[in-house]
C-alpha positions in Angstrom: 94.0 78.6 112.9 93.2 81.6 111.1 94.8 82.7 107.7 97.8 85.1 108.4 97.6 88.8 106.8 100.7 88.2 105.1 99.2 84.4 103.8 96.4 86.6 102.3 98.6 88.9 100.4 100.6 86.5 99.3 97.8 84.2 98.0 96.5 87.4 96.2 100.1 88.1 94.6 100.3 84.7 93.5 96.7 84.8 91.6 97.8 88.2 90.3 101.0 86.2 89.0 98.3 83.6 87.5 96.6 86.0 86.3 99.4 88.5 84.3 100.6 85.0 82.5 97.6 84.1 81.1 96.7 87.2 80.0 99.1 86.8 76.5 97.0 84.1 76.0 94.2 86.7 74.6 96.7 86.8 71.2 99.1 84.6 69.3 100.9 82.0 72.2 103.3 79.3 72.5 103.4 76.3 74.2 105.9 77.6 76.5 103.1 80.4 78.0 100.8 77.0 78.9 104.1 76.1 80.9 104.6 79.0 82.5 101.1 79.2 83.6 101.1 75.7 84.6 104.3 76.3 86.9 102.6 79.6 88.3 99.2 78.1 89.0 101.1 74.9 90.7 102.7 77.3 92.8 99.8 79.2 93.8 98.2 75.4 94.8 101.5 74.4 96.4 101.3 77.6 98.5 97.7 77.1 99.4 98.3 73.5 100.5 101.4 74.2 102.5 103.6 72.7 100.4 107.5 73.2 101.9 108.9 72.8 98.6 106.6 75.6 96.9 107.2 77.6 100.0 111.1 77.5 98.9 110.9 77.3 94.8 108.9 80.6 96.0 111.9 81.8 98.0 114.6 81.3 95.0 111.7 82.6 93.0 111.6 85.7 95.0 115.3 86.5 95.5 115.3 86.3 91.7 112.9 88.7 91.4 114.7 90.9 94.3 117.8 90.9 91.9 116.2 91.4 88.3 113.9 94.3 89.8 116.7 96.2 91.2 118.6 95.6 88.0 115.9 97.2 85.6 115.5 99.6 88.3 119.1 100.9 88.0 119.1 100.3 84.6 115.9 102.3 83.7 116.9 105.3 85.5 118.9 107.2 82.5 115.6 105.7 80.1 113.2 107.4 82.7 114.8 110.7 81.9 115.8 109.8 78.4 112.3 108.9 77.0 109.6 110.6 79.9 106.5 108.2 79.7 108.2 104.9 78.6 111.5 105.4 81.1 109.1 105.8 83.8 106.9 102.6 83.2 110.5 100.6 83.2 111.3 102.0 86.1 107.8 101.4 87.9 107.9 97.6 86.7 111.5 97.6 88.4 110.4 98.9 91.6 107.2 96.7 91.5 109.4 93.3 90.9 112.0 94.7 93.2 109.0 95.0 96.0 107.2 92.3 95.3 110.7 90.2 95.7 111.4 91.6 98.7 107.7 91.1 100.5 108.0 87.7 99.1 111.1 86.9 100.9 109.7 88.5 104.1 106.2 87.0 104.2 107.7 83.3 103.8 109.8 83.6 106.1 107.4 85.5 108.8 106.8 82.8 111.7 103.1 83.0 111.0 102.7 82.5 107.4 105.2 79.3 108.5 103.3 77.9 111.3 99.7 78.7 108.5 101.8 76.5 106.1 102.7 73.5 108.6 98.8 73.6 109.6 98.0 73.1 106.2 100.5 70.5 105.0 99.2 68.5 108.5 95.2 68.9 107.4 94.8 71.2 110.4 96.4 68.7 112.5 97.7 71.8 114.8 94.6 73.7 115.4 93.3 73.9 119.3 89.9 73.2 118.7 90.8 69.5 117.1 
């Protein structure tokens, strides 16, 4: 079975998700960033393996997202005018959370990327050529 677009872009979100964590790690960190890079990279894993319960930690994951994007959207709008350059980098970080949220919710729930993840969690017990 081959790997869905939308399995693709998601993978590629995830790693970018991976990768934006560890990133603070290049200055002064906390345990709690090891943690949150553990959970993300377990995710990412999960996802890749077909996991059903990282498919829905992802969902929650992403509805969150979905509603803390279009909160700092709203809420940087007056900034965005208020302060020029920094306003709009609030404002683009809301609208990227907001979209990623909302492609994330999409793209889990697309019958593809679900019938890619069963495959997976099975060991490619569903492929034709078996």
């Amino acid at each position: 079975m081959p790997v869905p677009t939308h399995a693709k872009v998601l993978s590629v979100l995830l790693a970018l998700n991976v990768g934006l964590n560890v990133l603070p790690l290049l200055g002064p960190h906390t345990g709690q960033q090891y943690v949150t890079i553990a959970i993300a990279v377990l995710l990412l894993v999960g996802f890749l393996k077909g996991s059903e319960g990282a498919r829905t930690l992802l969902l929650i994951g992403a509805g969150i997202n979905v509603i803390f994007g279009a909160f700092g959207l709203i809420a940087a709008l007056p900034a965005m005018s208020a302060s020029g350059t920094a306003g709009l980098i609030l404002v683009a970080s809301g609208a990227y959370s907001l979209a990623v949220g909302l492609y994330m919710m999409w793209a889990l729930r697309n019958q593809e990327v679900m019938q890619w993840m069963l495959n997976r969690s099975l060991g490619g017990a569903l492929d034709d050529d078996v």
